[in-house]
N, C-alpha and C positions, 0 to 999 in steps of 0.2 A: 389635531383631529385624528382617532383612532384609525386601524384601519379597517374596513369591514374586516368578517371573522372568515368570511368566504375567500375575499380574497387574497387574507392572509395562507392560506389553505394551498390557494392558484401559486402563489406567488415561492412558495416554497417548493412544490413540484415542479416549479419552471425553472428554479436551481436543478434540482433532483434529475431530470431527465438526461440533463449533458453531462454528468458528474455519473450516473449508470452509464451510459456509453460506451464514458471515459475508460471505468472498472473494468466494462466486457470486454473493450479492446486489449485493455491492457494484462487481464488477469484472464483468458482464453485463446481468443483467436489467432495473435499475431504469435503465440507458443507454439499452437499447435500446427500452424500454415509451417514454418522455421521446421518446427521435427518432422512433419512429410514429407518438407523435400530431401532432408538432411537423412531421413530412413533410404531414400532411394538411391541415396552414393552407394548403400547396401556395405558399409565400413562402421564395425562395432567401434572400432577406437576414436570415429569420428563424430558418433552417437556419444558414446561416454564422454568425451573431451567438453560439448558443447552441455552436455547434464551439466557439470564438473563446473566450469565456465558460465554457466545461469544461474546456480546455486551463488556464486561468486557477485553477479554482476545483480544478484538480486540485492543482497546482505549491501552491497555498495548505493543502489537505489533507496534501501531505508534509509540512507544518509542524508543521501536529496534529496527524498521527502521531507526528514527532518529540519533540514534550511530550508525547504519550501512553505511550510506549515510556517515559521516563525516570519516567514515572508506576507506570508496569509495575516497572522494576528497583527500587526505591527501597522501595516497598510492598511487592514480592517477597521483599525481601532480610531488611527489617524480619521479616515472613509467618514464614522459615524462621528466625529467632532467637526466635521466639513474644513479641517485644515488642509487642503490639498495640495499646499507647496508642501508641505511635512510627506504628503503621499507619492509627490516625487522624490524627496529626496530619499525615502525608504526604497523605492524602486530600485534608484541608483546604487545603496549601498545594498542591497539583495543580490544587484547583478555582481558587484565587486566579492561578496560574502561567498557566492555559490563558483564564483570563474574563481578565485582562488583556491579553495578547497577543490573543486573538479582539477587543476591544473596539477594538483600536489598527489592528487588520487593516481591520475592519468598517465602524467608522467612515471611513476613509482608503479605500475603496473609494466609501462611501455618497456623500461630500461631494464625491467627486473622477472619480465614473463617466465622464463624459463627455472628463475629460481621459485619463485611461485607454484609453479606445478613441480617443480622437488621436493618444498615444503611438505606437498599431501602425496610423497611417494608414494605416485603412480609409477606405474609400468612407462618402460622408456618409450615403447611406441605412439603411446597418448599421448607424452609430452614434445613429444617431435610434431605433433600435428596442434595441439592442445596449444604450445605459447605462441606461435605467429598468428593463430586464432584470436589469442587473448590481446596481444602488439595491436594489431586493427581494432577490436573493438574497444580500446584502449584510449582512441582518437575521439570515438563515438561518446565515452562515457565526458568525455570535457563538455562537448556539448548539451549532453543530457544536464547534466550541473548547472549551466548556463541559462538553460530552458525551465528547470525548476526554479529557477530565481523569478524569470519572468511571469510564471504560472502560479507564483505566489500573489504576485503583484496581483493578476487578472482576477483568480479567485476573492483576495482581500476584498479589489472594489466591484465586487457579486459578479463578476461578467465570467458565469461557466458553460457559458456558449463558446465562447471563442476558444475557451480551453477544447472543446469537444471537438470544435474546428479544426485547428491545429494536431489535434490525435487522429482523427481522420483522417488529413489530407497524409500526417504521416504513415498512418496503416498501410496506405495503397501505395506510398513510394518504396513502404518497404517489403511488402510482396512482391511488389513487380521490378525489382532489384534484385531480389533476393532470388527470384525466380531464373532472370535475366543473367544475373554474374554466378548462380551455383550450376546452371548449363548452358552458358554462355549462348544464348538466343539472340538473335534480332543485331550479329555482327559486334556483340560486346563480348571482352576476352571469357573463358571458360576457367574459373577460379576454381570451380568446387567448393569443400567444405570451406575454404576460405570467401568466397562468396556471401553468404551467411554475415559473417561479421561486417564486410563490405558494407552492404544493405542495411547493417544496425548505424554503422557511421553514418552512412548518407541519412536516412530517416531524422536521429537527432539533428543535424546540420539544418536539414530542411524542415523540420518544427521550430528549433531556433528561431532562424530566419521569417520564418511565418509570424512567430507572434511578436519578432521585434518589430519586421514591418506592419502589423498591428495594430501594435503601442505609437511606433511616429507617426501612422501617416491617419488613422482614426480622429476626424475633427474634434469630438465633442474629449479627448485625453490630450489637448493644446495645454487645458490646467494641469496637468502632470508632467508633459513635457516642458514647457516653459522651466522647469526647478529641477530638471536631470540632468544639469553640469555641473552641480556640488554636493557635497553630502556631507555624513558629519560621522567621527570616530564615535560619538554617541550611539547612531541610527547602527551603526555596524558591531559594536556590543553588545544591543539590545535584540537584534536579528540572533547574533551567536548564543548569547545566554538563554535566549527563548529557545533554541533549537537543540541545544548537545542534551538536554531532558530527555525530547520525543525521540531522540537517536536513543540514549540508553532504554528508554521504554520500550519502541521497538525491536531492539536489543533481547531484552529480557523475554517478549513475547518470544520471541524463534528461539532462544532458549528450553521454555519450555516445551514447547513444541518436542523439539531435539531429545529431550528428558524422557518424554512419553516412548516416541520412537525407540529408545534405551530401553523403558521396562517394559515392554508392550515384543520386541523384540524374541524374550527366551520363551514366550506362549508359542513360538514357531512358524512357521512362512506364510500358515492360513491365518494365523491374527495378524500376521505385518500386511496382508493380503487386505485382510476386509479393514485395517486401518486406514490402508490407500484410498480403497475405495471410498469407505466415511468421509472422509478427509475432504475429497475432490467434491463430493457429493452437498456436502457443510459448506466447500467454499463457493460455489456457484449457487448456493439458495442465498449465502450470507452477501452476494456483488449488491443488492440494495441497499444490505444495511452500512458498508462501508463508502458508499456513496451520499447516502445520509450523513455519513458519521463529517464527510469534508463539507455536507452543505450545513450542518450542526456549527461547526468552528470557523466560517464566514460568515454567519450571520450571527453569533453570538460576540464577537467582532468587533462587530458593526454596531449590534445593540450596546454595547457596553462602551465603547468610546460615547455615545451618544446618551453615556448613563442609564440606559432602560432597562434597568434590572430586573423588575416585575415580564417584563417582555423577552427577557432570555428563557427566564423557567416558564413561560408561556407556548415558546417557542420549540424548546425543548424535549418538552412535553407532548406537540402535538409532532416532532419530528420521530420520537420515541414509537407513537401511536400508528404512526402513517409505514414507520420502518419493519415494525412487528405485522403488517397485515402482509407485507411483501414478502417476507419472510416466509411468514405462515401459509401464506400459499404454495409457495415453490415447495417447501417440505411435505402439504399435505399431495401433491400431486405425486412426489418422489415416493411419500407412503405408497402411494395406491398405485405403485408400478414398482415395485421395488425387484424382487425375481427380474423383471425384463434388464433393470438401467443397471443393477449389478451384473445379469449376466453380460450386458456390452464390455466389461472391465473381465469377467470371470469367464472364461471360453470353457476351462475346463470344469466347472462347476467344484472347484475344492472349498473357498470360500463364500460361497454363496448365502449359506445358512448361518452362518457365526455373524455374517454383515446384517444379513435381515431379520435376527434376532435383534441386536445392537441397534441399530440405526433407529427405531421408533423410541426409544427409550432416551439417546443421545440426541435426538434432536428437538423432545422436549429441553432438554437442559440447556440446548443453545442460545435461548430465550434471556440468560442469565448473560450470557455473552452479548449479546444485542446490547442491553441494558447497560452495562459497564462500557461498552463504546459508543455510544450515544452521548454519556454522560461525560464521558472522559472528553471526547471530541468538544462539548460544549466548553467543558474546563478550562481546557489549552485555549479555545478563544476567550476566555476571559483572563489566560495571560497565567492562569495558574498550573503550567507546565511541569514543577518542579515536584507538587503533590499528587498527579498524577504516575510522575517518574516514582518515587518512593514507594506509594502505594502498591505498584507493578512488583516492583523489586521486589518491598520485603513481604509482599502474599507470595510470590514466588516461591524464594528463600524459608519463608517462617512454615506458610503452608501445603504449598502445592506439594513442592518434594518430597517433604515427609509425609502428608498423607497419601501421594500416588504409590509412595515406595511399601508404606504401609502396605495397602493393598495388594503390593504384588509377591508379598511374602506371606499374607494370610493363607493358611490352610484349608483349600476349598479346590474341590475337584471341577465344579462346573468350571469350565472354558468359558462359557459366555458371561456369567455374571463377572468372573474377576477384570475380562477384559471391558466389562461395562462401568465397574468401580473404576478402574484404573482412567482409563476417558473422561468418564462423567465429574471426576475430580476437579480437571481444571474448568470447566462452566463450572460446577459450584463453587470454586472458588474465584473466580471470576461474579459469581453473583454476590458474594459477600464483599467485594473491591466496589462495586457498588451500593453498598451500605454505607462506604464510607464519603464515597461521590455523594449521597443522599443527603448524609450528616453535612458534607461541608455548605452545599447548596442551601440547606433547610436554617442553619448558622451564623448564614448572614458572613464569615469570612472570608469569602472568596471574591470579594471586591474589593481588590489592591490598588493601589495607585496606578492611575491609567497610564502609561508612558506618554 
């Protein structure tokens, strides 16, 4: 029996809502709580270290996402054939998958921080504050690895409540740690900048811990736990082969990113200015659509173990619709204040005009980026991780580069159009990586052997 069309509609926002949360937590608040207090030691080298060291520890998080994600399809796919010993034993081999690779990350971090921050010679005083930073949060990052494992599992079998849960309860331990051990309040030692990392350790520990005690002691996951003492070098293959794609694609993404920042650079301090500002501005209208984009690859999953092919691009489709209205709101309110939310970035007014030129034009284009992550995200739950990878790649490679760079050698005095060609590049090209999502979808090829 179908499901109504209404409640199909409900049921997808009731993903969506913990899965937004999840983003704002993780991709605003807990950043910016972390650099308030870390401004108030009122030490540049402590401010820079901890940039330095995020930048770092972010590039290390696409990894565990990436085994999180294959932890996602794998359990999902299992989830929608209702094999549920199979969805234990993928649990087990996700937590093996993710504690190994975090142990190999962590330690090679712990033992080797100082040469690390030699690698990106820096100034010695950064590094003096910079690697015992890195040593502590180093303990933290094992745990995060461990937690992505388990947060695959939750997501696979739809439960992005508890995800949301578990990032919560970690937010507030890690404020109130962070706050506690960087000036040492309420009788616990006074760490300072080192404090900070303190409170990242403790957080993952205590999200860990939350969602394993979750998974054991949740009556109605007895069918999952009962099949979490064996697992199979099978289930730990298929976890890694599905994941080292969404790493190199993720990869690729902050690459270009990286690219832009390169030609966007010799336009002078007011374009690197109102890039920033774009930037921040793009990735907080864009917190829905990448919320979509994980409830997109649990349910497409889930449909696809359970065969219902017709019901993914149905799915898809309405999650596509539901993502761009979100979107489009946040951008058209950001239009229609735009002077004020750039001046909060721009005190002195230098780039204020090159951003609010730019901005209406780049955030139509953004729409092309929705698009291609929507679809990509559906893809990878249907296991087709590998054509997404490629696809990333060689528009990267084939197109982006060459046509950004083009642009930023053309001969042309306006400042605002070149740095609007130069932007606007990668959404167009990002919308035509989408034609080819279109194509495989419309092809009928993309339903491989289910694992």
């Amino acid at each position: 029996m179908s499901v109504p069309y209404i409640e199909r509609y409900r049921s997808i926002l009731g993903y969506f809502f913990p899965e937004l949360v999840t983003a704002i937590i993780l991709g605003t608040i807990l950043g910016l709580v972390d650099i308030k207090f870390i401004l108030s030691l009122q030490s540049t080298d402590c401010y820079t270290a901890l940039s330095i060291t995020n930048i770092l520890t972010a590039f290390i998080m696409k990894v565990a996402e990436g085994l999180s994600v294959g932890a996602v399809i794998v359990c999902g796919q299992f989830e929608g054939q209702q094999r549920y010993d199979k969805v234990g034993h993928a649990l087990l081999a996700a937590v093996c998958v993710t504690g190994a690779i975090g142990l190999l990350i962590s330690s090679t971090l712990y033992f080797n921080a100082f040469s690390v921050y030699g690698l990106l010679q820096v100034p010695a005083s950064i590094v003096a504050v910079g690697a015992p930073f890195l040593k502590m949060r180093a303990i933290g990052i094992l745990f995060m690895f461990l937690f992505f494992g388990l947060i695959g599992f939750l997501r696979g079998v739809k439960n992005t409540r508890a995800t949301m849960y578990c990032y919560i309860v970690g937010s507030i331990t890690f404020i109130l740690f962070d706050y506690l051990l960087i000036f040492g309040k309420f009788g616990c030692p006074k760490l300072g900048f080192q404090g900070s990392a303190a409170a990242f350790t403790i957080q993952y520990a205590v999200m860990f811990f939350t969602a394993l005690l979750y998974i054991l002691c949740k009556p109605s996951y007895a069918v999952y736990r009962a099949q979490m003492r064996t697992t199979s070098r099978e289930l730990v293959r298929s976890i890694i082969s599905l994941s080292w794609p969404i790493m190199f694609d993720k990869a690729a993404l902050q690459i270009e990113r990286i690219w832009m920042v390169r030609l966007i650079a010799p336009l002078g301090a007011y374009a690197l200015g109102a890039l920033g500002v774009i930037r921040d501005m793009e990735a907080l209208a864009f917190v829905p659509a990448v919320a979509f984009g994980q409830v997109a690859t649990l349910l497409a999953s889930n449909e696809y173990g359970a065969h219902n092919y017709a019901g993914i691009k149905k799915i898809t489709l309405k999650i596509m619709g539901m993502a761009a209205i979100f979107v489009a709101t946040i951008l058209l309110f950001f239009s229609a204040n735009l002077t004020t939310i750039i001046g909060m970035f721009d005190r002195k007014n230098a780039f204020t005009e090159l951003a609010a030129t730019a901005f209406p034009v780049v955030s139509v284009l953004v729409f092309f980026d929705l698009l291609q992550l929507v679809l990509a995200a559906a893809l990878r739950g249907t296991s087709n991780v590998k054509l997404v990878m490629w696809t990333r790649i060689i528009s990267c490679v084939v197109l982006f580069m060459p046509m950004s760079y083009l642009f930023s050698w053309l001969p042309m005095s306006n400042l605002a159009l070149r740095f609007i060609l130069i932007y606007g590049s990668f959404n167009v090209v990002n919308g035509l990586t989408s034609l080819v999502y279109l194509y495989w979808f419309g092809s009928g090829r993309w339903r491989k052997k289910i694992i």
